[in-house]
N, C-alpha and C positions, 0 to 999 in steps of 0.2 A: 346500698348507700356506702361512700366513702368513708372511712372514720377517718379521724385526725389526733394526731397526736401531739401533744404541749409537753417541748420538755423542762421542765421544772429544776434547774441548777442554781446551786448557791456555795458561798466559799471561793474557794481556789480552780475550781472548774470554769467555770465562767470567766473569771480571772486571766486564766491562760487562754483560753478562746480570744478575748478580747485582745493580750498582747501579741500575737501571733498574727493575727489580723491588721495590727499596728505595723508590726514591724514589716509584712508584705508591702506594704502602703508606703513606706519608708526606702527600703532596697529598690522598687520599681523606679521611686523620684530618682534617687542614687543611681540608678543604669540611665535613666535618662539623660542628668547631667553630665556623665562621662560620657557617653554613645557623642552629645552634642558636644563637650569639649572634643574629642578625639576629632567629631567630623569638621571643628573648628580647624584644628589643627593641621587635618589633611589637607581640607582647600587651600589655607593660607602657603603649604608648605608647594601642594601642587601652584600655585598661582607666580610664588616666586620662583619657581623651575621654570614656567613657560616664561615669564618674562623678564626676569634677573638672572637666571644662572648662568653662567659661563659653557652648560653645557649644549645649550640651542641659541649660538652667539657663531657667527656663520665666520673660517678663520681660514678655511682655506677656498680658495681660487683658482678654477683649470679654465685657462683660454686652448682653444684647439682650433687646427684651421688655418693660420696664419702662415703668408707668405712672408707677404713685404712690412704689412703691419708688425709694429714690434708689441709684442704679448706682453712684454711687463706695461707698457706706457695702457693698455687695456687693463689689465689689472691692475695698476695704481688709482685709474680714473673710478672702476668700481668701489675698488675700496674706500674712497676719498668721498663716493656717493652714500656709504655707508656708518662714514662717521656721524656721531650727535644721537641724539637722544629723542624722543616724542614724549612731548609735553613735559620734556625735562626730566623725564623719570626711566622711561622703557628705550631701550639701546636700538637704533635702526637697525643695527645688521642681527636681529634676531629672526632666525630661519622662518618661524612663522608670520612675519610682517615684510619681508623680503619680497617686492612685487617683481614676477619677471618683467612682467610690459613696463614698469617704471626702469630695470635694467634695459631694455633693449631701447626704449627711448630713448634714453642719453646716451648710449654707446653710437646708435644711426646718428645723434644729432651731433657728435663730436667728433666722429670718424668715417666721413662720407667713402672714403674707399670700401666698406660694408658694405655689401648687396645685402645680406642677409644674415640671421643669426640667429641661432636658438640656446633657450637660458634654461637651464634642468636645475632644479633644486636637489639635492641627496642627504637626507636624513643623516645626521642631524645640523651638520657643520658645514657644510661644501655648495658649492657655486659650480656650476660647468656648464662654459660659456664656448659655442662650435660655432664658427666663423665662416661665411661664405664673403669671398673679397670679389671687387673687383678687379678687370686686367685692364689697368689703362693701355689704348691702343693710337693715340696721337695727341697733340694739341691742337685745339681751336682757339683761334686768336681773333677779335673785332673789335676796333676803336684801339684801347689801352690794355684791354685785359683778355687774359689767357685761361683758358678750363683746360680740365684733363676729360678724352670722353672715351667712356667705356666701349666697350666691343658688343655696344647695341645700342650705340650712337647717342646716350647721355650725355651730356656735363655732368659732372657729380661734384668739382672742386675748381677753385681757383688753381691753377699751376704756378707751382712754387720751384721757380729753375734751379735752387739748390738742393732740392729733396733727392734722394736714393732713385726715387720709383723714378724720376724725370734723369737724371745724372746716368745710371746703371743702365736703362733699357733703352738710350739714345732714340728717345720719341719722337718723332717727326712731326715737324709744325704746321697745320695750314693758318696760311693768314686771308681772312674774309676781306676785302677791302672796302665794302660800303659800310662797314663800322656798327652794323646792327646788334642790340642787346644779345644778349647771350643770360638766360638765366637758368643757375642752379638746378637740375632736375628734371628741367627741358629736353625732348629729344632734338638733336642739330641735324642730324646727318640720318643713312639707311645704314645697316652693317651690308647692303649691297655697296655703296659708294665707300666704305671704310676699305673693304677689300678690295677693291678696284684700287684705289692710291696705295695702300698696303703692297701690292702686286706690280704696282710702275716702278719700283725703286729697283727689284731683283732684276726685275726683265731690264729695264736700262746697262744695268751695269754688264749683264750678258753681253749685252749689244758694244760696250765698251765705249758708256758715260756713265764718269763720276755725278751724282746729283749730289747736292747740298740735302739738307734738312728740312729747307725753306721751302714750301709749297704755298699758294695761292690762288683764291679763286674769286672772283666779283660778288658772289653771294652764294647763303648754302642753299639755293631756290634753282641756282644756273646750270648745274649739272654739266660742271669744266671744271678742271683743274689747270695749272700751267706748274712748271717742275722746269728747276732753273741746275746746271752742271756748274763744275768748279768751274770752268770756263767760260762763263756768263752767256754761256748759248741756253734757250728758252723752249721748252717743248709743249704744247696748248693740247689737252686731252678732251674729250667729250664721253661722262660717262650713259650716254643717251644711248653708245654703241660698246661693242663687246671691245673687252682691251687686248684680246687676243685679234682681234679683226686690227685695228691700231698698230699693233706690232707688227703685225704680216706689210702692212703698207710700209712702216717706218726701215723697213729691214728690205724692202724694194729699195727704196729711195736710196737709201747706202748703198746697196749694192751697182745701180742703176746711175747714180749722179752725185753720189759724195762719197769723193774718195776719201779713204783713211786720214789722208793725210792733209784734207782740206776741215776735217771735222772741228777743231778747235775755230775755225771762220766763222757756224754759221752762229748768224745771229737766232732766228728762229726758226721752227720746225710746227707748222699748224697743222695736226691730224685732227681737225674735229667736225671735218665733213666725213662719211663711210665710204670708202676706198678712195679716197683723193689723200692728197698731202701739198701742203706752200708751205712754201720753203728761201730762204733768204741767208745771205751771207753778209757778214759786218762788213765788211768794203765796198758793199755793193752801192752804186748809183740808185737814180731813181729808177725800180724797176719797172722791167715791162711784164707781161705775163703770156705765157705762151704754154699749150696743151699739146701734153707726149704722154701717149699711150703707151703703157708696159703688160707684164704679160699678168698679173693678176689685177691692178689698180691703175686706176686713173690718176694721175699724177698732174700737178700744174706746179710751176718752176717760176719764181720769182728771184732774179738774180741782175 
């Protein structure tokens, strides 16, 4: 059997038991209340760091990448996206609320020369913004208005004849003449038929014709081009055939039936049958047509 034992205190014994008990009772509320002010204190102090301090308040800005684009006119535009407050109280350009996809939205939407762009955040203050541009490689013109089109036969922009990129890299114009829309985004053209017209202007000049700028074609569905000389003599291409086979004819027929010194005459030069050429000269009557074999092309003479 268990015994038990009653202890039996009276006086000052008991007395102290009791206040020692008291006062444990008291210190714990006391830790309690500080632990909860303290962890008052921390959150408050942590909450106004992430979202008021100066210190995650995003101040610098790296555009990289840029050619023609000028980097400050990108950095201003961010920055400028950056300004104001959410909900009147918390600062937009605080690093943690800084959306890339809302950065790269309004940069594509405001600076169609972007192909492409990647937004990198860097702890705790900084932005770095890499830049993939586009190379405008001509104008397309229908109706009134003119696009610039990339070198994978976009429109990406209206062309603006006084801008840098159109001024500087002396762009060559085709003009469509059945006036068809042309929209923003749209592919017009093949980067095969960009390179073809791209490729007619150096070989011309070899051959010893100045061409204008001005190119034109009935539609971008025709697969022609026609390329006009300071001389208002007209040459009609067909990119249906290789512009090396085109050349080999055109450089017969020089040699063959216009001489040097008649070239400033002709009025037109049509390669856009494979191995033939017509051919015509500005004082000519009404012609007749008559077929002269040469030693690679077949040639027919309008004069």
């Amino acid at each position: 059997m268990t015994k038990k034992y009653i202890q039996n205190c009276t006086g000052d014994i008991c007395s102290d038991g009791e206040n020692k008990a008291g006062r444990d009772i008291v210190s714990a509320k006391t830790g309690r209340i500080i632990f909860f002010v303290l962890l008052v204190g921390f959150v408050s102090v942590s909450v106004y760091m992430v979202l008021f301090s100066q210190y995650l308040q995003i101040v610098n800005v790296d555009v990289l990448g840029t050619r023609e684009l000028d980097a400050a006119n990108l950095k201003q535009k961010l920055e400028d996206s950056l300004q104001g407050k959410f909900f009147g109280a918390i600062p937009k350009n605080n690093f943690l609320f800084v959306s890339q996809k809302n950065i790269e939205a309004a940069l594509l939407n405001d600076f169609k020369k972007i192909r492409s762009l990647k937004v990198v955040k860097k702890f705790p203050d900084t932005v770095s913004i890499e830049i993939e541009e586009r190379k405008a490689l001509l104008v397309w013109c229908s109706g009134e208005k003119c696009f610039l089109i990339d070198e994978n036969g976009y429109a990406y922009n209206e062309a603006d004849f006084n801008s840098p990129e159109l001024v500087q890299n002396h762009l060559l114009q085709i003009n469509e003449t059945n006036g068809q829309d042309v929209a923003i985004g749209s592919k017009i053209i093949d980067p095969a038929y960009e390179k073809y017209v791209l490729g007619i202007k150096d070989a011309l000049f070899a051959m010893g014709f100045n061409l204008t700028d001005q190119y034109s074609t009935p539609s971008r569905m025709a697969e022609e081009i026609s390329v006009k000389t300071d001389q208002d003599s007209e040459l009609h291409f067909s990119t249906q055939f290789s512009l090396d086979s085109a050349l080999r004819t055109l450089s017969l027929i020089l040699k063959k039936e216009i001489p040097e010194e008649k070239r400033n005459d002709i009025a037109y030069i049509d390669l856009r049958n494979e191995n033939k050429a017509f051919y015509k000269f500005k004082n000519a009557q009404q012609p007749t047509t008559e077929n002269q074999p040469v030693t690679e092309a077949e040639v027919k003479k309008n004069r």
